[in-house]
N, C-alpha and C positions, 0 to 999 in steps of 0.2 A: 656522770651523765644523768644518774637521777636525779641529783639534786639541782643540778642544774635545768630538768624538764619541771621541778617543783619551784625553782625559782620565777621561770618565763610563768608557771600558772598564777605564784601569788603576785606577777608586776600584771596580767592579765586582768586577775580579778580586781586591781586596785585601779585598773584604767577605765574599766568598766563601770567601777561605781561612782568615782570621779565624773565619766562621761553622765550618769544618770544626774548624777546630783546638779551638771551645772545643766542639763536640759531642764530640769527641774527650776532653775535658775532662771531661766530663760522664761518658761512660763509665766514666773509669777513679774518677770519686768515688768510689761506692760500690764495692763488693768482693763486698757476697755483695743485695742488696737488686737486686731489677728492677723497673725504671718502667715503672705498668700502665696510667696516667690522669696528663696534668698537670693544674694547677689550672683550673678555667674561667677564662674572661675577665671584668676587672668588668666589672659591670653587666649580669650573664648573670641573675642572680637566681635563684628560687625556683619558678618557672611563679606566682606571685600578684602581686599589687602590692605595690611594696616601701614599708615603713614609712619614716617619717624620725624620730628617736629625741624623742619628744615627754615631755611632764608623766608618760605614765603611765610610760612607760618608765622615767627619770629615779628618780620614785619607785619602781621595783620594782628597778631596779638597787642605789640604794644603801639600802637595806634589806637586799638580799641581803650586798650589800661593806662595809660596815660590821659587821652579825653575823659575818662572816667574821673581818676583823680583831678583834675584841671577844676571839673564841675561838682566833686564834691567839695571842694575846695572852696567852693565861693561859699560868702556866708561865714565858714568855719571861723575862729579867732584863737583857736588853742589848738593842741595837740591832735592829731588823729590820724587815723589809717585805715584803708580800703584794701581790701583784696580780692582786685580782677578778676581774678581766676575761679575764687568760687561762685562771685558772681554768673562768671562765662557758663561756669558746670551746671549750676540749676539751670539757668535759660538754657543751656543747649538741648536738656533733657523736654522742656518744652518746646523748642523749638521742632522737636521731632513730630510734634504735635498741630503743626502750623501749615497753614495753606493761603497762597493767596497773596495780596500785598501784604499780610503778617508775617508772612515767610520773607518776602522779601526784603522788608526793614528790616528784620533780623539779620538776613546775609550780609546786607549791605555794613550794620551796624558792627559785626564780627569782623566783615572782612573777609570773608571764605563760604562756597557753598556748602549746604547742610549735610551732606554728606561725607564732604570733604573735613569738615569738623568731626564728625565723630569719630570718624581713622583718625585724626592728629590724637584727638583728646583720650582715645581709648588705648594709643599706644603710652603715652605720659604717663593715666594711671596706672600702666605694668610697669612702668619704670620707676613710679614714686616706690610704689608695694613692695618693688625689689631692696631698691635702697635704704630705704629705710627711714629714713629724715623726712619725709610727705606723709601722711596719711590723708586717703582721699574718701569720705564716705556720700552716698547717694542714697535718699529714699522716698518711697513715693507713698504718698496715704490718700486712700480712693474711701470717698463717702459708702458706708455699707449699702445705704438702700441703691449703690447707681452700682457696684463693685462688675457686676457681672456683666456691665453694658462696655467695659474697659476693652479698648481693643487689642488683640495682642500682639498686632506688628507694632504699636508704640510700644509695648510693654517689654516685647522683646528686644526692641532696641537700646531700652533704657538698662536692664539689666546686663542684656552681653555688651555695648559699649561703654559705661558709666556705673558696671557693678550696682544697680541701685536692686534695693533690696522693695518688697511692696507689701503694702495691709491696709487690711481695710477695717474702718474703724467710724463712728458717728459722729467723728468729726465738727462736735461741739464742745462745750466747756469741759466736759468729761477726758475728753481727748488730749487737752494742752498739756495735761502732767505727762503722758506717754510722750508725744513728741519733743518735749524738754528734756526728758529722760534719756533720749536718744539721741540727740544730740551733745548733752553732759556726756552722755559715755565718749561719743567720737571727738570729741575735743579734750581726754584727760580730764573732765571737768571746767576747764578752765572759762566757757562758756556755759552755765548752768541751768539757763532760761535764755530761749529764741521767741517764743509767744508769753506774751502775756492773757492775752482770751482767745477766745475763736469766733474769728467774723460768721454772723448768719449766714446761712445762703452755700456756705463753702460747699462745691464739689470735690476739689483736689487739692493735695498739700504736696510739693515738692521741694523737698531739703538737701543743702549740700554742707557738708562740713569738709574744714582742711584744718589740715595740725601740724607745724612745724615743729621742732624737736631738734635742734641741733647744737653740739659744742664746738667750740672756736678751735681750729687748727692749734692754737698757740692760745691758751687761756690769758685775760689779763691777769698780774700779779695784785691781791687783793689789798698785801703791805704797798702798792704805788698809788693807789686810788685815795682821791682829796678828798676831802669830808666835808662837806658845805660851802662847798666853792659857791661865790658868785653866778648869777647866769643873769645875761642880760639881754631886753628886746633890740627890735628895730634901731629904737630912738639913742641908743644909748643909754637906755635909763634900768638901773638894776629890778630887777621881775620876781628873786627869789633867790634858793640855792639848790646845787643840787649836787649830787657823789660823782666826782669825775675819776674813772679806769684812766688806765695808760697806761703806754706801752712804745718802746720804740722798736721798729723793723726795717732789718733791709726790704724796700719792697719798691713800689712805684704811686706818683700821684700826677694827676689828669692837670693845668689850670688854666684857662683863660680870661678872659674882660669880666664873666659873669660869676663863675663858682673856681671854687678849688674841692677834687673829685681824689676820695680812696676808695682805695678797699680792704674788707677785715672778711677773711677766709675763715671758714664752718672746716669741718675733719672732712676730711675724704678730697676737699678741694675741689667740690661742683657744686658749693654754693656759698655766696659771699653776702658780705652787708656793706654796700655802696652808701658814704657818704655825697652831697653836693654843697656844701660851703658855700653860701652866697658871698662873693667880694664885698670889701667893704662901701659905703654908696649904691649896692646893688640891692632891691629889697627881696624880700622872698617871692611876692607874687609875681613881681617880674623873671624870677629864677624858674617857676612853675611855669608862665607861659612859655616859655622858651625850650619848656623840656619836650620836645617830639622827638621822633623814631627817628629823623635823622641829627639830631645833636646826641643822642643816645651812642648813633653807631660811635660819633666821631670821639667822644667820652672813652668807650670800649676800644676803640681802636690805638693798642700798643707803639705802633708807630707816632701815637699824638702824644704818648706818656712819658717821662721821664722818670729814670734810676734815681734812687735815694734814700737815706735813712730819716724814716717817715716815725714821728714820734706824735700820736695818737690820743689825744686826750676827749676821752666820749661820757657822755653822760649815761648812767647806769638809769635804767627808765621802766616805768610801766604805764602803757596807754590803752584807754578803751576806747570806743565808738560805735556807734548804734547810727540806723539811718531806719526808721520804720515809715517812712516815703521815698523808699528808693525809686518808686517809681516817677519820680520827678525828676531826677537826674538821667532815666532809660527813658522818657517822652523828648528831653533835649537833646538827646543821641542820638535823635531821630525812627524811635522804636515806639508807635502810637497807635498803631492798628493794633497790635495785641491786647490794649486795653479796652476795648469794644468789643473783638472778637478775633474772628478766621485761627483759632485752635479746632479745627472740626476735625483729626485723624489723633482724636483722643480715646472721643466714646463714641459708642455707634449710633447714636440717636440723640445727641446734642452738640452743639456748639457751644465753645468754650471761651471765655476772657479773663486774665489776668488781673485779677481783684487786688492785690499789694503785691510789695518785696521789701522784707525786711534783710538788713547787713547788720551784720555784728562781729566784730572784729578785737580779740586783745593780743596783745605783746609784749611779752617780757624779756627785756636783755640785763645781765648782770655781767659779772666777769669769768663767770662758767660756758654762756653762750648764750643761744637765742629759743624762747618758746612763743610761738604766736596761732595763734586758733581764729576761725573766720568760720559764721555758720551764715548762709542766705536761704530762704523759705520764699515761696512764691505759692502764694495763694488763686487758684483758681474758681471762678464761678459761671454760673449760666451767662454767656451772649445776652444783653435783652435785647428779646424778639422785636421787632416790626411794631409801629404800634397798629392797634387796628383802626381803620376811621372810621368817627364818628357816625353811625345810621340813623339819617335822617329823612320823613317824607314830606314833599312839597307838592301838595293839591291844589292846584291851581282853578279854584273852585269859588272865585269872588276875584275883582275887580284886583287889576297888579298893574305896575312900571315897566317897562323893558324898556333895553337901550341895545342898538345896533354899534358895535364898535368898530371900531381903527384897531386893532390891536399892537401893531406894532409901535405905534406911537402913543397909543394907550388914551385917546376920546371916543367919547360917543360922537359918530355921524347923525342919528337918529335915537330922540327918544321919543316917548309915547306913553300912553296905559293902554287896557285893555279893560273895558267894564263890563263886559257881556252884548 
């Protein structure tokens, strides 16, 4: 028994110093940023009942992530990728902030009221954090000289819905290494810089990161994978080479006029990597307009699939992509009032507008599985006020024109002077 009470003391003292050393840790992270709020706890929620993400949700998600990819789509001529979601997570944490017709484009653009989003979205991230293959981080960076004007039913929403973590920091160039820093850590790294500088003027910085992590139900075998296969465009015309995995499975594929549709299951089997195979004759862009929420159901819907040994030959990949104007793709979704203003349930004594949103997105698939990271930053700044007009006086103190008008039809009836 003693040694055993001498035991629990040396693993005590050693957890203790461990605890000191990584808060010590923690300290010297950041440089000029001070932590005002950690995240809540899951399962703190919203003060309501929290949602479980159902048909409506489903449907108003990918409506929203689908038009998303459609429009970032345009333009593009290479590889890339977008992910909805962390998009949806920084605006939502704004949107809490939102009044007005900015609220309203927002609703409309989600798809669900603002309420009703942060139950959907606060119970998802208890369910990423459980499982393990999501990690969802949130955090908010408030300008020091305004930190104390923050009001704290946004503040509290952001944290107990969105776990976002908050600090306040001077939010100029001094600042971009800390929020880079923070975001490298929530992405494994694999995102290492979100900012490049810091716009003048910034009042508020809000970041979301996500971090996929998963291995393949069934890894591919690394001896089946081709070494510099062929890869060809549109035209038929060879483009490069690249490592093709395979694999064959009993399993099922979707195909109609336009694509031929698999799937390659992650461990646990609640999450998959959905190809779409454009037919041959069919081009890609035409394969992307056609992707909406209901070709999607009819895809996912088993009854449309057929049984078969599915032999899978996928290209081993790594894609980046960066949009540091996203906000050009959210003004064509129909979300344009937040870039003027109506964020006023931010701070207590300003009004707020949406200065940028950067997207930054990588993905790695090999024959081990899948890792993909996605950080969005949305920068916020002062509404500009009203301008004021021009003061000017007119002394009517020497000879002058006047005209009697028609206004409706816009002539003078009657002109004149006046000379004294």
């Amino acid at each position: 028994m003693r040694n055993n009470r001498l035991l629990r003391r040396i693993i005590a003292i050693g957890l203790t110093a461990v605890f000191l050393m990584s808060m010590c840790g923690c300290a010297k992270k950041y440089e000029k940023a001070v932590a005002l709020a950690e995240p809540a706890s899951s399962g703190s929620g919203s003060g309501g009942e929290k949602l479980e993400a159902d048909e409506t949700f489903s449907e108003a998600y990918r409506s929203y992530a689908l038009t998303m990819f459609r429009m970032a789509h345009e333009g593009v001529d290479n590889s890339f990728t977008v992910s909805p979601i962390s998009v949806m997570l920084a605006l939502a944490m704004v949107e809490n902030g939102a009044s007005g017709e900015t609220l309203s484009q927002m609703e409309e653009m989600f798809g669900l009221p603002k309420d009703t989003m942060n139950r959907y979205l606060s119970t998802l991230i208890d369910k990423w954090s459980k499982d393990g293959g999501v990690k969802v981080a949130n955090s908010i960076w408030i300008q020091d000289e305004i930190a104390d004007s923050a009001k704290r039913s946004f503040l509290d929403v952001c944290s107990k819905c969105y776990r976002a973590s908050v600090f306040k920091a001077p939010l100029d160039g001094s600042t971009v290494k800390d929020i880079n820093t923070w975001v490298s850590n929530n992405t494994d790294d694999m995102i290492p810089e979100i900012l490049k500088e810091m716009t003048p003027g910034l009042r508020m910085l809000l970041v979301n990161t996500v971090l996929f992590d998963r291995n393949w139900a069934k890894p591919f075998d690394k001896a089946k994978t081709e070494k510099n296969a062929d890869f060809y465009g549109e035209n038929g015309e060879k483009t490069g080479t690249v490592d093709l995995m395979c694999e064959t499975l009993t399993g099922s594929y979707y195909r109609d006029d336009l694509c031929t549709s698999v799937h390659k299951y992650y461990e646990e089997y609640n999450n998959s990597f959905v190809v779409f195979q454009p037919r041959e004759g069919v081009s890609l862009e035409t394969l992307i307009e056609a992707l909406t929420p209901e070709y999607l159901d009819k895809v996912y819907n088993y009854d449309n699939r057929k049984s078969a040994q599915v032999t899978l030959e996928m290209p081993r990949f790594t894609t980046d992509y960066r949009n540091d104007a996203m906000e050009t793709i959210l003004r064509k979704m129909g979300m344009t009032a937040a870039f003027s203003g109506g964020l006023t349930e931010i701070l207590d004594d300003r009004e707020l507008a949406i200065d940028f949103v950067i997207h930054q997105v990588r993905v790695e698939v090999d024959e081990e599985g899948t890792r993909a990271a996605a950080a969005t930053a949305v920068g916020l700044k002062e509404a500009a006020a009203a301008p004021i007009p021009e003061e000017i006086t007119v002394r009517l103190d020497r000879p002058f024109v006047y005209m009697i008008m028609d206004d409706e039809i816009g002539v003078p009836l009657f002109i004149g002077t006046y000379e004294g």
